[in-house]
C-alpha positions, 0 to 999 in steps of 0.5 A: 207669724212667720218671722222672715216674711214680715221682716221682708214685709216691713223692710220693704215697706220701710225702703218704700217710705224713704224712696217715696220722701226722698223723690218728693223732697228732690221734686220739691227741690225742683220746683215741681210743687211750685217756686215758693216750696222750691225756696222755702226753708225747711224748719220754717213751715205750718207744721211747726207752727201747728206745734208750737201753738197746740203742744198742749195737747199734741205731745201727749198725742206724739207719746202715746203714738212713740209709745205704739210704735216701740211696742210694735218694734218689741213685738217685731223684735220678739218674734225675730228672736224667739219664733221658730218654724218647727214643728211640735211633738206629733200624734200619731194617728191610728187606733186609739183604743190603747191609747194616743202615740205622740212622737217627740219631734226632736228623738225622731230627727235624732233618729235620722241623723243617726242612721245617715251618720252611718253611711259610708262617705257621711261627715255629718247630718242634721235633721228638723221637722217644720211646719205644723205637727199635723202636717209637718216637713222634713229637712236633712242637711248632710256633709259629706265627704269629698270621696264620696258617691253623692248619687249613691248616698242621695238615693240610699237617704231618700230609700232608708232614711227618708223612708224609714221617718214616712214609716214612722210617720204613717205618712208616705207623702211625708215632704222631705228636703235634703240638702247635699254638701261636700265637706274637704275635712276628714271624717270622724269615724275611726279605722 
């Protein structure tokens, strides 16, 4: 489950549900529904009067119902903070009659970083494989620095950096998002 899509999804249905109470409450108000639900009293209706002469039963109903809910919301919760969309180590496909190649996911993007880490106007790079292991994405975040050649540095990332993980990969359709930032802080690098 992606976390940012259901969470949009249920707060979407969530807003609709009060612009949908709130409109039948205004239009009750009124008098759409009629003059006497114009001018009853809002505590005083058949709902609670159904309540009150069957909360034998009901309230076990109600509880188990609450108790549905705060599961779903645990749930909901759950996957908010503990899902990500990385991806897993990755095998490498190829002959496998040596044996099976799995690349960790974490030492390929430290690679990366690495290596755009030592190009000249670079303050910082991040990297992260998403998606599945079998198909995954690539994302680079790069800082760098404001005297920096942002043309010459996105085409020296995409021709070293990025092609040396499709190498890596065995994938030369590898898809690659990168990010550009221009940083007013130094560098780190010492002269």
């Amino acid at each position: 489950m992606h976390a940012d899509r259901t969470n949009r999804t249920m707060l979407i249905l969530f807003a609709l549900f009060l612009i949908t109470v709130g409109v039948i409450g205004a239009l009750t108000g009124f008098g759409a529904f009629g003059a006497a639900a114009e001018h009853s009293r809002l505590f005083a209706n058949p709902v609670g009067v159904y309540v009150g002469s069957n909360g034998a039963w009901l309230w076990f109903v109600i509880a188990a119902a609450a108790a549905l809910v705060a599961l779903l919301a645990l749930r909901w919760l759950t996957v908010l903070l503990f899902s990500t969309d990385r991806a897993g180590d990755i095998r490498i496909t190829g002959d496998r009659s040596a044996g099976r190649t799995t690349l960790i996911a974490g030492a390929l993007t430290q690679a990366v970083c690495e290596e755009i880490e030592t190009y000249p106007g670079v303050h910082s790079a991040r990297a992260r494989l998403i998606g599945d292991a079998s198909s995954p994405d690539l994302v680079i975040e790069t800082t760098l620095e404001q005297t920096a050649d942002l043309a010459a540095l996105r085409r020296r990332i995409e021709t070293n950096a990025v092609a040396h993980t499709r190498q890596a990969l065995d994938n030369p359709n590898l898809p690659v998002t990168l990010d550009l930032t221009v940083t007013d802080r130094q560098g780190r690098r010492a002269s």
